[in-house]
N, CA, C and O atoms as CSV, one atom per row, in Angstrom:
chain,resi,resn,atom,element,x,y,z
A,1,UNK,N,N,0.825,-1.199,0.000
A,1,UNK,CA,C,0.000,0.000,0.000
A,1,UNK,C,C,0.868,1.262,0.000
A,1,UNK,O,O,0.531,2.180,-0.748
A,2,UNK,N,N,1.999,1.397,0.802
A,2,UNK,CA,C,3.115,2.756,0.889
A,2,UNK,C,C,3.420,2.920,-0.124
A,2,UNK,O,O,3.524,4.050,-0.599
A,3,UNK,N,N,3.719,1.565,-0.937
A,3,UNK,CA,C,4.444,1.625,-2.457
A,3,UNK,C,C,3.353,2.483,-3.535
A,3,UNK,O,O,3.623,3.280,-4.433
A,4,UNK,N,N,2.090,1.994,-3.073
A,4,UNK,CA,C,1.386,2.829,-4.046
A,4,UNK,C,C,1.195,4.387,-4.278
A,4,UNK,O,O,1.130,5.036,-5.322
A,5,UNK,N,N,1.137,4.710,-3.133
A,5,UNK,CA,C,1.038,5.833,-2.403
A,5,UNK,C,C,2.520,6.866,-2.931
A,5,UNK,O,O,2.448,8.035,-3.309
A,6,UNK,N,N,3.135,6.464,-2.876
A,6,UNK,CA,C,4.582,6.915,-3.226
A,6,UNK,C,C,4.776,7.487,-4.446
A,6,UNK,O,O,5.121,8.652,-4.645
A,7,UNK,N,N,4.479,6.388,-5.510
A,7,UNK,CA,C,4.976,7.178,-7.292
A,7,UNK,C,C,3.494,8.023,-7.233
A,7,UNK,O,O,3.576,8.643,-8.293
A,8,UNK,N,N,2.635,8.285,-6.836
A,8,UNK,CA,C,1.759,9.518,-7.009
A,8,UNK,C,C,2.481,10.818,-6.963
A,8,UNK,O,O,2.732,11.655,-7.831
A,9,UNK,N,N,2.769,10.728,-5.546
A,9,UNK,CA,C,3.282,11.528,-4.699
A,9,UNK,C,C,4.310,12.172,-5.032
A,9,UNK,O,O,4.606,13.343,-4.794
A,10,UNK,N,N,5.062,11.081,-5.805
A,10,UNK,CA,C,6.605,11.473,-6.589
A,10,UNK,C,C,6.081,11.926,-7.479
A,10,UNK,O,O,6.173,13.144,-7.322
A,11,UNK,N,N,5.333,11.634,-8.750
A,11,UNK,CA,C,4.882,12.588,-9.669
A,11,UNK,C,C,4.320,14.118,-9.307
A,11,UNK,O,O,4.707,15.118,-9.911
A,12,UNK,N,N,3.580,14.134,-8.486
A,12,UNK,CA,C,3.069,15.329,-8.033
A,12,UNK,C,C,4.133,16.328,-7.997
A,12,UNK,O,O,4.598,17.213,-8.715
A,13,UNK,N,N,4.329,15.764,-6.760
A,13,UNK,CA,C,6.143,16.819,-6.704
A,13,UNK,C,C,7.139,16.932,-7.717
A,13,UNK,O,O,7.868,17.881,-7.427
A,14,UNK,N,N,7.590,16.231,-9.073
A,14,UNK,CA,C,8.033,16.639,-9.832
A,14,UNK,C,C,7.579,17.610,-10.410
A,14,UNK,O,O,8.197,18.657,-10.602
A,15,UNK,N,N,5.983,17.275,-10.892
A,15,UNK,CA,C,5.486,18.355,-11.565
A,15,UNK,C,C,5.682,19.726,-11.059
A,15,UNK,O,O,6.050,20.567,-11.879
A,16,UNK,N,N,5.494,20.077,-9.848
A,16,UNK,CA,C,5.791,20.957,-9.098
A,16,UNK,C,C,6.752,21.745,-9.768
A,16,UNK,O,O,6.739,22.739,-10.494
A,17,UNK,N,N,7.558,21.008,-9.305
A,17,UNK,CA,C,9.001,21.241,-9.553
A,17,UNK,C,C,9.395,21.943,-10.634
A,17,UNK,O,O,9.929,23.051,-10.589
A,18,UNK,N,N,9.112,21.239,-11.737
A,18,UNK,CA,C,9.267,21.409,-12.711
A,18,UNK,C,C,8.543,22.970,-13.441
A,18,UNK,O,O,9.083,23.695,-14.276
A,19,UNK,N,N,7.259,23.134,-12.836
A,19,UNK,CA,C,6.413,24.266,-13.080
A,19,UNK,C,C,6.944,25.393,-12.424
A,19,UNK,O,O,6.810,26.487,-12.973
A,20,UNK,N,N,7.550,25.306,-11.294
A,20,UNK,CA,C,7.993,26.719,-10.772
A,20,UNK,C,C,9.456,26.686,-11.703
A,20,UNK,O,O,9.951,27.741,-12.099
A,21,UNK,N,N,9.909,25.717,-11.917
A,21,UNK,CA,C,11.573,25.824,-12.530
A,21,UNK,C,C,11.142,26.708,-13.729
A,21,UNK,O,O,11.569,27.851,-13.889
A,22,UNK,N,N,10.269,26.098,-14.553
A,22,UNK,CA,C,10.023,27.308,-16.067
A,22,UNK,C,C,9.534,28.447,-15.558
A,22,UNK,O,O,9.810,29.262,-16.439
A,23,UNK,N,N,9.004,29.007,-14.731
A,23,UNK,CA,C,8.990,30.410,-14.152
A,23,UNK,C,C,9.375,31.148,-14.132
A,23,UNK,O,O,8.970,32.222,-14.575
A,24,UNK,N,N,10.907,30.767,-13.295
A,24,UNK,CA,C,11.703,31.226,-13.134
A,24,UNK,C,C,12.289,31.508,-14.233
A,24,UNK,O,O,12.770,32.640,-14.199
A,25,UNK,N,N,12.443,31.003,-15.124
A,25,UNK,CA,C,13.774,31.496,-16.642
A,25,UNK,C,C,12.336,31.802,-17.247
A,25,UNK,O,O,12.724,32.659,-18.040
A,26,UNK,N,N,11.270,31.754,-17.418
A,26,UNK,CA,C,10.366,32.690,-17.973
A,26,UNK,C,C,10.495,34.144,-17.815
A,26,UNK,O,O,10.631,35.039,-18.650
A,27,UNK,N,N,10.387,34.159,-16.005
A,27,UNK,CA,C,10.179,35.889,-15.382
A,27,UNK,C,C,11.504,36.485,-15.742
A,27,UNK,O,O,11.564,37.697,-15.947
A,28,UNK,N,N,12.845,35.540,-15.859
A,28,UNK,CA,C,14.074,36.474,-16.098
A,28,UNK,C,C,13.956,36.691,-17.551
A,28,UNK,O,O,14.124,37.903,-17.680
A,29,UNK,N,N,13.718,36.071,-18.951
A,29,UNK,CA,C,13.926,36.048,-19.906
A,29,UNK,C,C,12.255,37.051,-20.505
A,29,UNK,O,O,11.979,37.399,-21.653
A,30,UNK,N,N,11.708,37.196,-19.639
A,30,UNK,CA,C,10.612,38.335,-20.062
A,30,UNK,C,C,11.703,39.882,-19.396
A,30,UNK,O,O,11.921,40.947,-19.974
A,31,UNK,N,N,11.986,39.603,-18.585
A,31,UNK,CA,C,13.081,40.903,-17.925
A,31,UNK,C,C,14.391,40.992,-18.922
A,31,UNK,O,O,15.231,41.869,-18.719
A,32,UNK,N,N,14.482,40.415,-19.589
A,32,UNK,CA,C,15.560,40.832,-20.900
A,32,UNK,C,C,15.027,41.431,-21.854
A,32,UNK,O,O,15.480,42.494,-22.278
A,33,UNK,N,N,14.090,40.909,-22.294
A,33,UNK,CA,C,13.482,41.597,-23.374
A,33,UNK,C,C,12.990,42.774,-22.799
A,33,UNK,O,O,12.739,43.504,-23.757
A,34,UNK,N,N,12.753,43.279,-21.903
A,34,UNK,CA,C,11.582,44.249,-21.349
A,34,UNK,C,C,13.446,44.882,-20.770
A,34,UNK,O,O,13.241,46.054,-20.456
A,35,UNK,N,N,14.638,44.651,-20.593
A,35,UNK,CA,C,15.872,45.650,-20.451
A,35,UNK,C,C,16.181,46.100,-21.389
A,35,UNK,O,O,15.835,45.527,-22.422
A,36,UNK,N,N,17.057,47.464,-21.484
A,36,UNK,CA,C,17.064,48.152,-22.270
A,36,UNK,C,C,18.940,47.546,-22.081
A,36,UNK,O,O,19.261,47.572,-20.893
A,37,UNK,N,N,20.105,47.051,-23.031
A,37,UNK,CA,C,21.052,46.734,-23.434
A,37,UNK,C,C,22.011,47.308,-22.972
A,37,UNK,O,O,22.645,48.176,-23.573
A,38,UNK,N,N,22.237,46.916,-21.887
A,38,UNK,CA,C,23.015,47.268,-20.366
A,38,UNK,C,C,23.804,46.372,-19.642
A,38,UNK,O,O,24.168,45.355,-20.233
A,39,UNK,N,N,24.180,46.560,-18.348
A,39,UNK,CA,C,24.726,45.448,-17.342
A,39,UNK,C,C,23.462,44.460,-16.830
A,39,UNK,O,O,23.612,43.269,-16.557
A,40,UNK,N,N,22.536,44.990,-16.776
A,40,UNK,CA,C,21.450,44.508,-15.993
A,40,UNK,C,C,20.927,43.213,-17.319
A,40,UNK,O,O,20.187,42.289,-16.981
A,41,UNK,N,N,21.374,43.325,-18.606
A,41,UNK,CA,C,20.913,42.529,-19.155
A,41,UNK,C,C,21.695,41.452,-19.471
A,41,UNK,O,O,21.546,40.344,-19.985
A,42,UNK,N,N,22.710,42.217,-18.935
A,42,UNK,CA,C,24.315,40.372,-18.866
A,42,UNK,C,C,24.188,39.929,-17.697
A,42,UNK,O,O,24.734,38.826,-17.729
A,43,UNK,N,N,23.590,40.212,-16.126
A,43,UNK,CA,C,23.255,40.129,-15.101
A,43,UNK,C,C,22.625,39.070,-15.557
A,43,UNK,O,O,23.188,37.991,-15.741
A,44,UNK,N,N,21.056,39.355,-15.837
A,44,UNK,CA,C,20.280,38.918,-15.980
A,44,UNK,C,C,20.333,37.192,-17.201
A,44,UNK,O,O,19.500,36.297,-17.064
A,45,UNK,N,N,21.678,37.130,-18.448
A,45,UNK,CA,C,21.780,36.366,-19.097
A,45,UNK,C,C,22.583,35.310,-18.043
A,45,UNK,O,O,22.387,34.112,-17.838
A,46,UNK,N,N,23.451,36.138,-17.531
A,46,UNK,CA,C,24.244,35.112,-16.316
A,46,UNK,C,C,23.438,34.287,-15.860
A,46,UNK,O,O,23.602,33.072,-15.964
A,47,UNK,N,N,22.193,34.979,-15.139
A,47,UNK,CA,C,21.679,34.407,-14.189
A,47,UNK,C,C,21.204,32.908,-15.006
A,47,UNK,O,O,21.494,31.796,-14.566
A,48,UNK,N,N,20.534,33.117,-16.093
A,48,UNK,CA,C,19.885,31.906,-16.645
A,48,UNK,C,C,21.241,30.593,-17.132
A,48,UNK,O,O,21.302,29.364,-17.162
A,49,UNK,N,N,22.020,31.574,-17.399
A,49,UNK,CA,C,22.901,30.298,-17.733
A,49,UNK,C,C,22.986,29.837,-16.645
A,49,UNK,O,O,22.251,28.853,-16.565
A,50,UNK,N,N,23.716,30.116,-15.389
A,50,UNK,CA,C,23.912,29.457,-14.301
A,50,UNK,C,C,22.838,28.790,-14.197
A,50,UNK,O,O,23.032,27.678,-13.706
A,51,UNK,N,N,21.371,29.102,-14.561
A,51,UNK,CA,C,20.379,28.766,-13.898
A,51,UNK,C,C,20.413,26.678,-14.433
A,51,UNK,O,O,20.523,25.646,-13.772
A,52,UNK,N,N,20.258,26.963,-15.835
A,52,UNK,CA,C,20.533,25.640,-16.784
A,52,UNK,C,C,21.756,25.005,-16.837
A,52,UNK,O,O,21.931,23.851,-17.230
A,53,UNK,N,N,22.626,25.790,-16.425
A,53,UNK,CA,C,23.948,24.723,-16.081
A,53,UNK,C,C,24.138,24.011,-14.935
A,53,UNK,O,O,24.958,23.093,-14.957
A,54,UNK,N,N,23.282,24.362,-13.516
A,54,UNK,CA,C,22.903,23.851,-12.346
A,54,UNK,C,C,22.277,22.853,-12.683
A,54,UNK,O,O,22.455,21.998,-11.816
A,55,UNK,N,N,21.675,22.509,-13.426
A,55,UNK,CA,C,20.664,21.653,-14.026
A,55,UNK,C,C,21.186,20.764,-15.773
A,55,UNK,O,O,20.487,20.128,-16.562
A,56,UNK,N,N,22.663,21.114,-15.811
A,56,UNK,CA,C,23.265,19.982,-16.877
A,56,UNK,C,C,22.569,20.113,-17.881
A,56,UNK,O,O,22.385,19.128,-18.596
A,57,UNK,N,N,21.886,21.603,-18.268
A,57,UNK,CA,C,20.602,21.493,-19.863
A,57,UNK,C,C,21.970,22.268,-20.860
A,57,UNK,O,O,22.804,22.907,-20.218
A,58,UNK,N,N,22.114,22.183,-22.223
A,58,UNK,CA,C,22.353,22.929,-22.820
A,58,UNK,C,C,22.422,23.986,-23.234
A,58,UNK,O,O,23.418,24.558,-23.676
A,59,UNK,N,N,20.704,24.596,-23.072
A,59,UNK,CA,C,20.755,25.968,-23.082
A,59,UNK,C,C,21.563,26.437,-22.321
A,59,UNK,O,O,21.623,27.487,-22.961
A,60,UNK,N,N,22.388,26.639,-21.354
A,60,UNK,CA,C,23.272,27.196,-20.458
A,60,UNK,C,C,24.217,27.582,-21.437
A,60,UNK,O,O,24.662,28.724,-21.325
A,61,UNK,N,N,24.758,26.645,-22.689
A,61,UNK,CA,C,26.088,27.537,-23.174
A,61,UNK,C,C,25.350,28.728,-24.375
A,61,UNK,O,O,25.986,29.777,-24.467
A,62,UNK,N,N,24.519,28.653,-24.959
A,62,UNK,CA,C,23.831,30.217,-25.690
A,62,UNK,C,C,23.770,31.180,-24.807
A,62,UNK,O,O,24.197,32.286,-25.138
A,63,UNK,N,N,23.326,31.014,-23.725
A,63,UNK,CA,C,23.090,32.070,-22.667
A,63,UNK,C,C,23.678,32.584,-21.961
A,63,UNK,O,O,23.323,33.580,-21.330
A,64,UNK,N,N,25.147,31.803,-21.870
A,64,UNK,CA,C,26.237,32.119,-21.417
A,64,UNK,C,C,27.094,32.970,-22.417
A,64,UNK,O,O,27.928,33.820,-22.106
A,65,UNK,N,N,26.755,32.608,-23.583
A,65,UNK,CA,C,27.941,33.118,-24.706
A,65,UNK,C,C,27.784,34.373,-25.337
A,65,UNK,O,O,28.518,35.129,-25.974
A,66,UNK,N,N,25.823,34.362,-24.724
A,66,UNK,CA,C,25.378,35.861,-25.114
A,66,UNK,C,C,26.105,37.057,-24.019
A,66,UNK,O,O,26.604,38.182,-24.038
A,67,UNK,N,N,25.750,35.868,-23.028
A,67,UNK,CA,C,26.309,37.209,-21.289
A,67,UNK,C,C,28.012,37.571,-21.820
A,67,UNK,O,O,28.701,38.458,-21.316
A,68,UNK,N,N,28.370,36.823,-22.732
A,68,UNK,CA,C,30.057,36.834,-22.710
A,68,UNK,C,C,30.329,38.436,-23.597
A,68,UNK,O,O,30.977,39.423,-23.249
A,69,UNK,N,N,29.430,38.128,-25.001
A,69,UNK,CA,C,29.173,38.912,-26.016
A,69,UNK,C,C,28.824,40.561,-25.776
A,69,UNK,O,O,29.284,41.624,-26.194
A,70,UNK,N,N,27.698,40.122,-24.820
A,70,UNK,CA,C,26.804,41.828,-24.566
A,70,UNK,C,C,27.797,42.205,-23.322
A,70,UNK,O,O,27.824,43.419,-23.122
A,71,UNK,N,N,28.467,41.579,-22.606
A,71,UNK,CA,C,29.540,41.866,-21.555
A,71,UNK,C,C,30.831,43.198,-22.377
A,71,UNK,O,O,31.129,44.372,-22.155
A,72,UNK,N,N,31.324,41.943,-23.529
A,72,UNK,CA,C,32.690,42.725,-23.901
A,72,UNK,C,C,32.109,43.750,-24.505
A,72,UNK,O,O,32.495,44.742,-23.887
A,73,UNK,N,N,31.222,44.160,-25.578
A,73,UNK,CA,C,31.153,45.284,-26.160
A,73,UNK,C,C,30.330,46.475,-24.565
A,73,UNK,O,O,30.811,47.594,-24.385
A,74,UNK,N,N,29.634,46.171,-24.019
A,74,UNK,CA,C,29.545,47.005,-22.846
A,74,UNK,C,C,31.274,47.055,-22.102
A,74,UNK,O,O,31.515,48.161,-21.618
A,75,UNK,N,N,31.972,46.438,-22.024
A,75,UNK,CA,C,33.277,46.324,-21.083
A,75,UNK,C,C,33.098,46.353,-19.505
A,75,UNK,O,O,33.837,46.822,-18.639
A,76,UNK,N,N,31.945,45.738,-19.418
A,76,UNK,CA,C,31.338,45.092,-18.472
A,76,UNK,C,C,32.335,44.138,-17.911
A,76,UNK,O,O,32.027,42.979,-18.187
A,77,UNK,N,N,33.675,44.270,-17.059
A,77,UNK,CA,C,34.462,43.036,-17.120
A,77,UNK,C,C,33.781,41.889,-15.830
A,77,UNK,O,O,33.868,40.663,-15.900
A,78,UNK,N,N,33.108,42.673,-14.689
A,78,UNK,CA,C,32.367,41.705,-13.849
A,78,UNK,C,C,31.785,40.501,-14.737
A,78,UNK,O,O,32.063,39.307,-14.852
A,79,UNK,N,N,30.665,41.545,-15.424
A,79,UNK,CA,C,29.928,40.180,-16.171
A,79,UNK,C,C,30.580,39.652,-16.806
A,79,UNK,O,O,30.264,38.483,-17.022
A,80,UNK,N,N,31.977,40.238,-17.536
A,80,UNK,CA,C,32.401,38.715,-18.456
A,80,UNK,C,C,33.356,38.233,-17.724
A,80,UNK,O,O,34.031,37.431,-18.367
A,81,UNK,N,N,33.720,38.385,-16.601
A,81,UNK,CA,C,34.287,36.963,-15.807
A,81,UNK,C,C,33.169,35.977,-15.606
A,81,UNK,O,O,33.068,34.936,-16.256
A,82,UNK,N,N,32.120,36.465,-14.426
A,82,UNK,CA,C,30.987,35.462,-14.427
A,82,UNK,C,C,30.868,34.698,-15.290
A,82,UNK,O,O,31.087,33.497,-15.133
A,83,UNK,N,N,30.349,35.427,-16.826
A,83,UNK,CA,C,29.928,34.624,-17.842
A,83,UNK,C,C,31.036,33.397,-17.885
A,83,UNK,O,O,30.918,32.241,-17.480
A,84,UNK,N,N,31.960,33.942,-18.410
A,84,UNK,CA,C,33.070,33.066,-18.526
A,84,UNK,C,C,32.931,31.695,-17.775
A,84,UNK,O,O,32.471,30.600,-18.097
A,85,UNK,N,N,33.608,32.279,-16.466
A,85,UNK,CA,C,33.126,31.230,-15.826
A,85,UNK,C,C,31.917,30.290,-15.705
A,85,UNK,O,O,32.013,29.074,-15.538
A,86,UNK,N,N,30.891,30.904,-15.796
A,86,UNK,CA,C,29.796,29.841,-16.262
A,86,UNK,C,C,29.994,28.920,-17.911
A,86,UNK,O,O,29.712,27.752,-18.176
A,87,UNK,N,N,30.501,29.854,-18.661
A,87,UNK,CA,C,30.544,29.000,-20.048
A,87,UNK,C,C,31.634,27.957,-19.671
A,87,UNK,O,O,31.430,26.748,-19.779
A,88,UNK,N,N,32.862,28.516,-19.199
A,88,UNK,CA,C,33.954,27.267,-18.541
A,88,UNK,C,C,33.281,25.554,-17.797
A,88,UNK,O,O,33.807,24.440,-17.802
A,89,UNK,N,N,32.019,26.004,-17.264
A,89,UNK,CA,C,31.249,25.064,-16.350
A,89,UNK,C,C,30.820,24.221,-17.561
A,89,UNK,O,O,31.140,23.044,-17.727
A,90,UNK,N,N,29.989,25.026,-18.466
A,90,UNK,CA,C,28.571,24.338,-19.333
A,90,UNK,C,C,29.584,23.432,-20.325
A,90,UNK,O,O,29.214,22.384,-20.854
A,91,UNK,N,N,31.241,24.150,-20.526
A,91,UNK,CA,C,31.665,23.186,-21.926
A,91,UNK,C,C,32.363,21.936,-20.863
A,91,UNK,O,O,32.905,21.024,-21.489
A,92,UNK,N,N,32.388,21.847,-19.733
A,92,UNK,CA,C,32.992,20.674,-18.928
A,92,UNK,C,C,31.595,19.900,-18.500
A,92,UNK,O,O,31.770,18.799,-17.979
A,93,UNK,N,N,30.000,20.418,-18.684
A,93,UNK,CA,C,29.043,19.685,-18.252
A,93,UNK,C,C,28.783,18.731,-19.998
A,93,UNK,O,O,28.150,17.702,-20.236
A,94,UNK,N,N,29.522,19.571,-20.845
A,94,UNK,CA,C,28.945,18.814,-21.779
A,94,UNK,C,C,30.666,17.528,-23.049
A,94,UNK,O,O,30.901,16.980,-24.126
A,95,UNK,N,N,31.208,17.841,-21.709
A,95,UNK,CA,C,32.655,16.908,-22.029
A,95,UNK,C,C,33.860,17.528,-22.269
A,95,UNK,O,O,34.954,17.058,-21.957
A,96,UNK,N,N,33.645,18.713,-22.892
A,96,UNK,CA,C,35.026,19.423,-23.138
A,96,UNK,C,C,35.837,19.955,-22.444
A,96,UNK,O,O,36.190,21.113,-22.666
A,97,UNK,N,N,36.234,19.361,-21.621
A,97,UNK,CA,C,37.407,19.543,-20.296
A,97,UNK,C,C,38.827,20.469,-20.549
A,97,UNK,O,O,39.398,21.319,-19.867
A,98,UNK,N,N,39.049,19.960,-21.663
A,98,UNK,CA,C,40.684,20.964,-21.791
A,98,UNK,C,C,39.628,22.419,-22.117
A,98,UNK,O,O,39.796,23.429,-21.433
A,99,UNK,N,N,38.816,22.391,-22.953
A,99,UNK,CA,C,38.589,23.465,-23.039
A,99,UNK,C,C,37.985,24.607,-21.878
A,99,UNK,O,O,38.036,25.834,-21.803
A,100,UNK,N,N,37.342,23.428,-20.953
A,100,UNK,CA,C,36.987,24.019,-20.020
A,100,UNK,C,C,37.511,24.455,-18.713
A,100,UNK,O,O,36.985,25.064,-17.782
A,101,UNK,N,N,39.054,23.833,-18.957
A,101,UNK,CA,C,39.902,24.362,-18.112
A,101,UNK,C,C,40.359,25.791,-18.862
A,101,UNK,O,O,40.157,26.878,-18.322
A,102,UNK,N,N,41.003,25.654,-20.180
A,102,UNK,CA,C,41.072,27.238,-20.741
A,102,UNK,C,C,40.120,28.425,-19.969
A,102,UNK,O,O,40.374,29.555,-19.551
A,103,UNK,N,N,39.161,27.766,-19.990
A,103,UNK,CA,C,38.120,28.893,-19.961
A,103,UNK,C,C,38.097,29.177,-18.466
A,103,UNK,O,O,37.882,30.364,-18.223
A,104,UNK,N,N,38.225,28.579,-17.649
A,104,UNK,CA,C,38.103,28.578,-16.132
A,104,UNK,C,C,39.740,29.400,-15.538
A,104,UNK,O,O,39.941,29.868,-14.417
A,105,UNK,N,N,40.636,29.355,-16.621
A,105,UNK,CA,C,41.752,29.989,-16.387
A,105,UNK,C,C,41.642,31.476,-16.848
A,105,UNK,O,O,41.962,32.388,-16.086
A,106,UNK,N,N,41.245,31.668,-17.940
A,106,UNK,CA,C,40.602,32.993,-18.516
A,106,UNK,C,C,40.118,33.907,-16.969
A,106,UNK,O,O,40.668,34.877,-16.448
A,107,UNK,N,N,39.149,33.300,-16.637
A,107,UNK,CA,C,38.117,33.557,-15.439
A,107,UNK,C,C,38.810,33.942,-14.237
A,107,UNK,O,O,38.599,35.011,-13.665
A,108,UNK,N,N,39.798,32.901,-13.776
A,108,UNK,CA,C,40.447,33.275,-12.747
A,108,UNK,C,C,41.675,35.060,-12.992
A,108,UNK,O,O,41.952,35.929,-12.165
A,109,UNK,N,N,42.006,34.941,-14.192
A,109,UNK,CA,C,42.868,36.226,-14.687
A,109,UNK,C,C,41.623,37.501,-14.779
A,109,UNK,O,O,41.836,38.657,-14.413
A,110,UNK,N,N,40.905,37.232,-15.088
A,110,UNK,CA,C,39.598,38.678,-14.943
A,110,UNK,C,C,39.495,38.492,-13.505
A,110,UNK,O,O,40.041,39.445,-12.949
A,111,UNK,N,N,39.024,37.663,-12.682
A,111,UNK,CA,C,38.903,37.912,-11.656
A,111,UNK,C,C,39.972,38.448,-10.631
A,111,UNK,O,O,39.433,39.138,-9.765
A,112,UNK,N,N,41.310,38.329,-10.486
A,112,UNK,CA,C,42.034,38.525,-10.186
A,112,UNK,C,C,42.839,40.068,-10.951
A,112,UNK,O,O,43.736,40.754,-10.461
A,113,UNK,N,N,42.186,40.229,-12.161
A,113,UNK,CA,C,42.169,41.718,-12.276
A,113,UNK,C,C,41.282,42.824,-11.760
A,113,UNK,O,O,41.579,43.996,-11.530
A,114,UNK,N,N,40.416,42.354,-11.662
A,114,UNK,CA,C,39.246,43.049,-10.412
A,114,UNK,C,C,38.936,42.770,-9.209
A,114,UNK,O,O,37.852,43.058,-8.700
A,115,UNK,N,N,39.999,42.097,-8.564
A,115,UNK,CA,C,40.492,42.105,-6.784
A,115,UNK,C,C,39.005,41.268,-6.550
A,115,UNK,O,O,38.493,41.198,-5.433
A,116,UNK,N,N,38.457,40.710,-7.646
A,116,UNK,CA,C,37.360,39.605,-6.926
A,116,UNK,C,C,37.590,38.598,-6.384
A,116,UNK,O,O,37.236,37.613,-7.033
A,117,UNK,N,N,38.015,38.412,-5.505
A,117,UNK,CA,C,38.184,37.302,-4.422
A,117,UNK,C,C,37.549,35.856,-4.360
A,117,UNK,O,O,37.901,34.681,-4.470
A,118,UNK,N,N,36.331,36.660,-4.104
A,118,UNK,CA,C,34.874,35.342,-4.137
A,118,UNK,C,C,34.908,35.068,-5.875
A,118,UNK,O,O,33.766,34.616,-5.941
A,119,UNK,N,N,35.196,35.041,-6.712
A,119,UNK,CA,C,35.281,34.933,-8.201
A,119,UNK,C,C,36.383,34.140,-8.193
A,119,UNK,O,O,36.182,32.949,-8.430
A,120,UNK,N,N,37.389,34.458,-8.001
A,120,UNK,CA,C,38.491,33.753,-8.315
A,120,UNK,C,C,38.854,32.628,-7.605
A,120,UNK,O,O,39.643,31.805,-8.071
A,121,UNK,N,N,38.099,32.470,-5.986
A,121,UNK,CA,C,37.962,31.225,-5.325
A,121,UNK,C,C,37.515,30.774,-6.234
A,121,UNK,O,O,38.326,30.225,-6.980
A,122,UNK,N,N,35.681,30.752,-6.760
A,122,UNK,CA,C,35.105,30.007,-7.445
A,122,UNK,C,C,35.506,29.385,-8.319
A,122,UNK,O,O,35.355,28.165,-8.252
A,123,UNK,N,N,36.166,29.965,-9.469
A,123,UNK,CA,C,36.887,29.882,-10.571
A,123,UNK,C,C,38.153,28.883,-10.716
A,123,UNK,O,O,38.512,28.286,-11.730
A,124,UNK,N,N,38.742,28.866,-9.399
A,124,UNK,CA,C,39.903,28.017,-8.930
A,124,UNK,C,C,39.161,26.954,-8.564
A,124,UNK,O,O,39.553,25.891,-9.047
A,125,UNK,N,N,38.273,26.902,-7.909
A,125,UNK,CA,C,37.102,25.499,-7.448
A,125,UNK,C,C,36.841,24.992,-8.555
A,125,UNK,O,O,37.089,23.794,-8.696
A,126,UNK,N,N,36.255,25.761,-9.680
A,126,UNK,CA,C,35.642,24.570,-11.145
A,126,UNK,C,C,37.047,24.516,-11.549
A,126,UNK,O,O,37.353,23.372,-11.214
A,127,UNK,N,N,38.177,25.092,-12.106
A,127,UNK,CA,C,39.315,24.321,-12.344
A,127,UNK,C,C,39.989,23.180,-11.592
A,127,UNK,O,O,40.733,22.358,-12.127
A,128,UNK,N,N,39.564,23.213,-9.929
A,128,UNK,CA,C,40.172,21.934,-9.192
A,128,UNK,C,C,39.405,20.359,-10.057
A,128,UNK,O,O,39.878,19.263,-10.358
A,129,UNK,N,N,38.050,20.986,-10.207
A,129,UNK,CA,C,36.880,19.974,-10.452
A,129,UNK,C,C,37.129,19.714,-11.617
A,129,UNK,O,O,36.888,18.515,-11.761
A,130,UNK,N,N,37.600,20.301,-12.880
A,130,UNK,CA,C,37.868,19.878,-13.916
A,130,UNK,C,C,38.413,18.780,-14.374
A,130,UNK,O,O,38.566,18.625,-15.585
């Protein structure tokens, strides 16, 4: 009887799950379009990549490569360490390791040009993990 009771229960809660997860990159990706081509809109691309690379999806490296893109021509260098570093993550979630050490080394040199500390820990953490 518990057993039955259980895969309901487990479905339920996925669904859940799953419904607030598209929300979330809904409400940010309606807040891009609705930003006007700024920091707040590589902020905001960061956020989703991280969001899908937490979660091993692909979309994480477009969204990352955009935050990389709208970063350098703003000279936004915060956001294009972040980015970086997130794209460093998404090409090691999807096998490419040397490359994703390149990229995680990139990350640590921006970060360490802008006395970011908490960045360049991080950055040194996905290169340990690499």
């Amino acid at each position: 009887m518990k057993k039955l009771l259980f895969f309901p229960i487990l479905f339920f809660s996925f669904q859940i799950n799953v419904k607030a997860q598209s929300h979330y990159v809904d409400r940010l990706s309606a807040e891009i379009k609705k930003a006007p081509v700024d920091t707040h809109a590589v902020t905001l691309y960061n956020m989703i990549a991280k969001y899908y690379n937490d979660r091993n999806m692909p979309k994480a490296g477009p969204a990352a490569k955009k935050a990389m893109q709208l970063a350098d021509s703003l000279d936004f260098k915060d956001g294009l360490a972040y980015a970086t570093m997130i794209y460093g993550t998404f090409l090691g979630n999807e096998g490419n390791f040397t490359e994703e050490r390149n990229y995680h080394r990139k990350a640590i040199a921006m970060f360490a040009d802008l006395n970011d500390e908490e960045g360049e820990a991080k950055s040194f953490e996905y290169l340990a993990i690499a």
